[in-house]
TORMAR-514817 format. One record per residue (C-alpha): x, y, z. Coordinates in Angstrom, 2 decimals. Example, Ala and Ser with C-alpha at 12.3 -4.5 7.8 and 13.67 -1.06 7.14 Angstrom:
residues 2
R / px / py / pz
R / 12.30 / -4.50 / 7.80
R / 13.67 / -1.06 / 7.14
***
This chain:
residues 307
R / px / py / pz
R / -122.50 / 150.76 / 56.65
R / -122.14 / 148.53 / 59.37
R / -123.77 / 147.58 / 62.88
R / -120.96 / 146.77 / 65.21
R / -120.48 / 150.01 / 66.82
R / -119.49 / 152.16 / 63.34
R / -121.63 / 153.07 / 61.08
R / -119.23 / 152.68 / 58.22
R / -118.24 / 149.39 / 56.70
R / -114.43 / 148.66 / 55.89
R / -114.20 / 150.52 / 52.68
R / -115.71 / 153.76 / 53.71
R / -113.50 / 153.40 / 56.98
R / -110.58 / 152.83 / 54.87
R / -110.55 / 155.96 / 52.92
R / -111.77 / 157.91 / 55.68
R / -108.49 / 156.86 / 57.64
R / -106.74 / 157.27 / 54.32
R / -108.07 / 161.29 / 54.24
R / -107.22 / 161.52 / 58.05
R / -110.50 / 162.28 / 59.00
R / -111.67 / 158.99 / 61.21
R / -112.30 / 160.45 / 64.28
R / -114.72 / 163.30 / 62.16
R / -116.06 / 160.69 / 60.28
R / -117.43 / 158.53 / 63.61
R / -118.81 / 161.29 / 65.17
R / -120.56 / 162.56 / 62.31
R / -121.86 / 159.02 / 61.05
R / -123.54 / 158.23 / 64.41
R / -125.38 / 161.75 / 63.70
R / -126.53 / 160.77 / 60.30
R / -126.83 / 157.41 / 59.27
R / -130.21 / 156.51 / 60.86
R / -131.80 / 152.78 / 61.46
R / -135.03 / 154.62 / 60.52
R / -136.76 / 157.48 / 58.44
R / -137.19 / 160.77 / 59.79
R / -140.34 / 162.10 / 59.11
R / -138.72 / 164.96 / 57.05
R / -137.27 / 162.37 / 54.60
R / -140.78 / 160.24 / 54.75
R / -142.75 / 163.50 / 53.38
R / -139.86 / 164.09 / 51.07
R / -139.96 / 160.20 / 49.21
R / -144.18 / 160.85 / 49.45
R / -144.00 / 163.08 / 46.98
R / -141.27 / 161.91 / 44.39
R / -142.50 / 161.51 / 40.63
R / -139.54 / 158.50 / 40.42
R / -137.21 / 156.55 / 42.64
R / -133.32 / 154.92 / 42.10
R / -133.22 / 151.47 / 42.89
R / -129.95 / 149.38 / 43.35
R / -130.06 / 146.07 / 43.07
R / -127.14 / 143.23 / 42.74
R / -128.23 / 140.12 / 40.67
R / -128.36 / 136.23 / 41.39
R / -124.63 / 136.51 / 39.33
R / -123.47 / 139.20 / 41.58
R / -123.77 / 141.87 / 38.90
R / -124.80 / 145.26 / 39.44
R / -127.66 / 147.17 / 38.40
R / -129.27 / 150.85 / 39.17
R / -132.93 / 151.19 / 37.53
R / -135.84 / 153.70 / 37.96
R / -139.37 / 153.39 / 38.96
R / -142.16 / 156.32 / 38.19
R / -145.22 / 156.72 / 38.93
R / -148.02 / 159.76 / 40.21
R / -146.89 / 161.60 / 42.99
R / -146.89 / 159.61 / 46.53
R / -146.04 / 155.90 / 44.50
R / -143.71 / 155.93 / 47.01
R / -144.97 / 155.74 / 50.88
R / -143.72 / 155.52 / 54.41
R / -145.71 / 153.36 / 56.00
R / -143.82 / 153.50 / 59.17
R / -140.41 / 154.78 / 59.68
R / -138.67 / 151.53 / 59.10
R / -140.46 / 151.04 / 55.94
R / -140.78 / 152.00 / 52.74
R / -143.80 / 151.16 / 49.93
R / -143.06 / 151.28 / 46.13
R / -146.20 / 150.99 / 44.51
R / -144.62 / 150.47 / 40.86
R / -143.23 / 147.23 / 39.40
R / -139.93 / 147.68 / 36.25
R / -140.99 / 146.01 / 32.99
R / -140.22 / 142.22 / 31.52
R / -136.00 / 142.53 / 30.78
R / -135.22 / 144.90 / 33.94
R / -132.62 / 143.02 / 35.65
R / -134.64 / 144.69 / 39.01
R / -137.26 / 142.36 / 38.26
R / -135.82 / 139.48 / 39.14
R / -133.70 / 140.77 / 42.01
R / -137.43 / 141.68 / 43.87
R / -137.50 / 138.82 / 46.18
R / -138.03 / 138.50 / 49.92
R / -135.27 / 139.52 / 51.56
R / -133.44 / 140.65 / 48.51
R / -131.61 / 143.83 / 49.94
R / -132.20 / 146.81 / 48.24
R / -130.54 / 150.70 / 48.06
R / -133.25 / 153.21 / 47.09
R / -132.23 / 157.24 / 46.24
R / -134.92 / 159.69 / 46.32
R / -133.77 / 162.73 / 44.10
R / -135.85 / 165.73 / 43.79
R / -134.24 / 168.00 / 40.46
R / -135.46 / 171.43 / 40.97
R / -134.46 / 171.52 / 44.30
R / -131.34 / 169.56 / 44.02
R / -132.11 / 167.71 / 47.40
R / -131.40 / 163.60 / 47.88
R / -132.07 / 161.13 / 50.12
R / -131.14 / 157.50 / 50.83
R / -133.01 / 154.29 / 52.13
R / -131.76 / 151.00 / 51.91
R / -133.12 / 147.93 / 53.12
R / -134.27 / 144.18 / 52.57
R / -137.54 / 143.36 / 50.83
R / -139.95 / 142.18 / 53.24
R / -143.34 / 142.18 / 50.87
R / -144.13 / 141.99 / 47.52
R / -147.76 / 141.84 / 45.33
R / -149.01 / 142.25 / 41.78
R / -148.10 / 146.25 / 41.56
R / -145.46 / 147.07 / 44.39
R / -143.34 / 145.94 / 47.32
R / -142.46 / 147.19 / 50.50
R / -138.86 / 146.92 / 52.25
R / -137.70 / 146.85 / 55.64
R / -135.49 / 149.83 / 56.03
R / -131.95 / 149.50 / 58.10
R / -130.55 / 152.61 / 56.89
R / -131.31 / 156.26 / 56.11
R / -129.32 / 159.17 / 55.47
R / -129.30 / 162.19 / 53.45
R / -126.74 / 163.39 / 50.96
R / -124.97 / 166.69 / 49.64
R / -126.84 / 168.35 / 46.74
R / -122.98 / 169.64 / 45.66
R / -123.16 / 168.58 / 41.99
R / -126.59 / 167.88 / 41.34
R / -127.27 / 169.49 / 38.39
R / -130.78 / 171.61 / 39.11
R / -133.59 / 170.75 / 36.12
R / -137.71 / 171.68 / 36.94
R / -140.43 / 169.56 / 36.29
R / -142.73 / 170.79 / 33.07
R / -145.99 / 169.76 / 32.80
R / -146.48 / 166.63 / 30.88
R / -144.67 / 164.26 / 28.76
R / -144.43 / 165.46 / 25.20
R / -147.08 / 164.14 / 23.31
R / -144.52 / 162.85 / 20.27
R / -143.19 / 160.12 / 23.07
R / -144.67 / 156.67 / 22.74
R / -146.52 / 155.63 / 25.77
R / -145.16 / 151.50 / 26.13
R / -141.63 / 151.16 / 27.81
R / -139.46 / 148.24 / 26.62
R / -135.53 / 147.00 / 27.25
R / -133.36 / 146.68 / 24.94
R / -130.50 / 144.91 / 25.68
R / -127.09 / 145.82 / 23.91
R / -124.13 / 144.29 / 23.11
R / -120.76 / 147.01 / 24.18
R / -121.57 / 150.11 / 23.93
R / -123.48 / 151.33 / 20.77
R / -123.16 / 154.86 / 18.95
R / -126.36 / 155.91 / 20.82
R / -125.02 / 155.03 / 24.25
R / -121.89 / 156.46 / 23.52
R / -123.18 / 159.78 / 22.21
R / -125.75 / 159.88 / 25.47
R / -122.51 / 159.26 / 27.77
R / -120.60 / 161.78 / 25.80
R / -123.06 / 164.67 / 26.74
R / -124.08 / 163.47 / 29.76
R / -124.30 / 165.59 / 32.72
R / -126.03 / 163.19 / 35.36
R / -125.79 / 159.59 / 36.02
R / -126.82 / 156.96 / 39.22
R / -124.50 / 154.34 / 40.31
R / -125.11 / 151.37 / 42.02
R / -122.69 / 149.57 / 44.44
R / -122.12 / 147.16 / 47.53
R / -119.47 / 146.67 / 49.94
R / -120.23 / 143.68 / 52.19
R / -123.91 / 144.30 / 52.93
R / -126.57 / 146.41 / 51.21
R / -126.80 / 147.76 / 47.46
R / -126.46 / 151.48 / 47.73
R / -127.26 / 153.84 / 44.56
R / -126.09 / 156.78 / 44.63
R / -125.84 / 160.36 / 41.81
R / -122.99 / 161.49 / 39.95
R / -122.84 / 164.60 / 38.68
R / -121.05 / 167.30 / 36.28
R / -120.39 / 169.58 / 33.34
R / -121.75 / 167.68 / 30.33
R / -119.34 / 165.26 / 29.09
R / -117.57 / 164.81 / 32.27
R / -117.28 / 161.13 / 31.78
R / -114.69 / 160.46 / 29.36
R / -114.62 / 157.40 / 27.00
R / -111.65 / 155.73 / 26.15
R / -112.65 / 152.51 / 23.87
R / -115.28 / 150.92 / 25.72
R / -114.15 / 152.40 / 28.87
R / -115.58 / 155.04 / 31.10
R / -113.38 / 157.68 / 33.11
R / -115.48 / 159.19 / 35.57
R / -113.35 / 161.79 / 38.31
R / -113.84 / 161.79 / 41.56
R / -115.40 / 165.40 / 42.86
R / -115.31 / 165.50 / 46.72
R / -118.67 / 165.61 / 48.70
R / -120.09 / 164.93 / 51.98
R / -116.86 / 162.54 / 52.56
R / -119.43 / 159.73 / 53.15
R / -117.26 / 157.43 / 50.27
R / -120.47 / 155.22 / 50.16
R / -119.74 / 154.75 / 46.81
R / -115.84 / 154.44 / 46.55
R / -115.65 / 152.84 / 49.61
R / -118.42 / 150.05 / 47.98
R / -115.72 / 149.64 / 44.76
R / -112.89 / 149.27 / 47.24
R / -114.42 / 145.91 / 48.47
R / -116.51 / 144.87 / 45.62
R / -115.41 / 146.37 / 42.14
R / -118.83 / 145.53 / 40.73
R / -120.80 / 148.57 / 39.66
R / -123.96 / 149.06 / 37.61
R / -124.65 / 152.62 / 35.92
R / -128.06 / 154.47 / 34.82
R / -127.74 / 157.43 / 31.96
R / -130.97 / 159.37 / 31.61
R / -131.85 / 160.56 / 28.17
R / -133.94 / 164.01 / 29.38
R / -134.32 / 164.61 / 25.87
R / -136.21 / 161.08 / 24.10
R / -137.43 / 159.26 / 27.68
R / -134.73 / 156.82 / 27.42
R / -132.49 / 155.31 / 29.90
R / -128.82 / 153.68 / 29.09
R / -128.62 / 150.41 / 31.47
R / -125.02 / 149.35 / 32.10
R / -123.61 / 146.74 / 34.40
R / -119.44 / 146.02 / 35.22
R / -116.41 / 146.55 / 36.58
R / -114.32 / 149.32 / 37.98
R / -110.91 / 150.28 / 38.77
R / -109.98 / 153.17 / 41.10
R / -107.24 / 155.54 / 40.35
R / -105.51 / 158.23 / 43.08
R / -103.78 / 161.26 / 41.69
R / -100.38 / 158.73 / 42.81
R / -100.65 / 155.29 / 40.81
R / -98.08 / 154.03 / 42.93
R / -100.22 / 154.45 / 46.16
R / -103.16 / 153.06 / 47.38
R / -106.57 / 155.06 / 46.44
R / -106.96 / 158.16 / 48.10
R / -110.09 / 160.30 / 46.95
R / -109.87 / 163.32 / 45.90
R / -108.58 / 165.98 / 43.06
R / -106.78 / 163.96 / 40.57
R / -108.55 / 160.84 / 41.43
R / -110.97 / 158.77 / 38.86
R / -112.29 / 155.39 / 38.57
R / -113.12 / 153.45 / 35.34
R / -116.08 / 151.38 / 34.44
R / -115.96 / 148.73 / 32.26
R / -119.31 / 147.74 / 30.68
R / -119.68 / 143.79 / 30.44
R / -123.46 / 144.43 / 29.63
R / -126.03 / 146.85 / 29.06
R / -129.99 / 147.96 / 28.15
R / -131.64 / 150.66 / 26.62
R / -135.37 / 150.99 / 28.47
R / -136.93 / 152.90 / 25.99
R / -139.94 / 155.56 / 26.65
R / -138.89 / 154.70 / 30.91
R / -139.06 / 158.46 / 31.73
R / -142.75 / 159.53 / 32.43
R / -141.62 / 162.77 / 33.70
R / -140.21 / 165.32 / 31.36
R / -137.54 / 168.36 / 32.58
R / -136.43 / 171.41 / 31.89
R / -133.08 / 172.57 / 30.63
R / -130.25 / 171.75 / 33.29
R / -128.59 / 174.25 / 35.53
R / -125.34 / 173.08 / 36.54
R / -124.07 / 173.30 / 40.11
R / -121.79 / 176.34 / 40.70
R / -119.63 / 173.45 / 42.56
R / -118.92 / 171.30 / 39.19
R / -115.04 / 171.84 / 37.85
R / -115.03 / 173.77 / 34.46
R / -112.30 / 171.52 / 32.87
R / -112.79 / 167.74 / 32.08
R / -109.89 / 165.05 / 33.12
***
């Protein structure tokens, strides 16, 4: 987003005028797109058993990770600030981007209730188990695709307690079998300010791979393009795969390419549409989920049919 007056930058504007809908789109952004936390998203973050975190590197790669901890490891402090009281593990590419005024895009994502929320901001504080950031933006986000999954009780007891990284060279059998039946991923992205991360969602195996390529479509939401209109500017993107099923998480980092329905036109969102990632690095962080879920439920909204 941006401060002069709008509060979209020049690739969510772009699309938005693309879509005919600029004059909506203004209106609706000055609504929405806060400079601070309303107290209904501060309670909501409080009680979160994890948090997204997008972060772009010192090489201007892309990353999306996940913090966990006991319920209210994330805090409001004030409503311009946010407090993570977790730190990610030795080989997290998050680790090193956690740096005074390093600028951050958080998601809060609650599962069995399909709601989301965004914060993003600039690291103002950091100690030996947490930092806090300086929040310049808050907004919620359509629970369209989310695919619905309830907390159980505990962790299976067969899971191994230590988390580690892995880090991968292309894209393993295990990775691609997890992105083959995936039905959930984050993505994290910048235009020409903050990271943003942000949830993609569908019928399991709605990310196609073709070689070492993913095709991902584009599914209409909230018409926000934070994502889209990120890859417009900067076609960096970093991508987090949840394993619900061992703990793990896939950790990939690259490039994208958008695609309209029209390849001889410029990008226009929308049915038909689909981007591709390609992966120039990765990490498996092994044992990283210390929350374990039910079966998923997918949203009534998610197409049937694959690309």
């Amino acid at each position: 987003m941006d401060d002069a007056g709008t509060r979209w930058h020049a690739g969510e504007a772009a699309l938005h005028e693309r879509l005919g809908i600029t004059t909506r789109m203004e209106g609706l952004g000055q609504r929405v797109i806060r400079r601070y936390m309303p107290e209904q998203h501060r309670s909501f973050f409080a009680q979160l058993p994890f948090i997204l975190i997008g972060v772009q590197d010192a090489s201007g790669n892309l990353w999306a990770s996940m913090l966990s901890g006991e319920s209210g490891f994330v805090s409001s402090p004030s409503p311009t600030s946010l407090r993570i009281q977790a730190l990610p593990i030795s080989g997290d590419p998050l680790a090193e981007a956690l740096t005074p005024g390093h600028g951050i895009g958080t998601l809060g994502i609650e599962l069995p209730t399909r709601r989301r929320n965004r914060a993003n901001g600039r690291i103002i504080e950091i100690g030996s188990s947490g930092f806090t950031l300086a929040v310049e933006e808050s907004f919620g986000n359509c629970p369209k695709y989310i695919v619905r999954r309830d907390y159980l009780p505990e962790a299976p007891a067969s899971r191994p307690a230590e988390a580690f990284v892995q880090e991968i060279a292309g894209l393993d059998e295990e990775s691609r079998k997890l992105i083959g039946q995936a039905s959930i991923f984050f993505v994290a992205s910048t235009g020409d300010a903050l990271p943003d991360v942000s949830h993609r969602g569908g019928v399991p195996g709605f990310v196609e791979l073709a070689g070492d390529t993913l095709v991902i479509p584009d599914y209409l939401g909230n018409l926000f393009f934070n994502t889209l209109g990120n890859l417009l500017l900067n076609p960096r993107a970093g991508l987090l795969f949840p394993d619900f099923e061992t703990g793990d998480l896939l950790q990939l980092s690259g490039t994208t390419t958008l695609q309209g329905a029209n390849p001889g036109a410029p990008f226009v969102p929308g049915e038909g549409s689909f981007w591709r990632f390609h992966p120039t690095a990765g990490r498996w962080h092994r044992n990283a989920l210390k929350t374990s879920f039910g079966s998923g439920e997918i949203s009534s909204f998610a197409p049937k049919t694959r690309l």
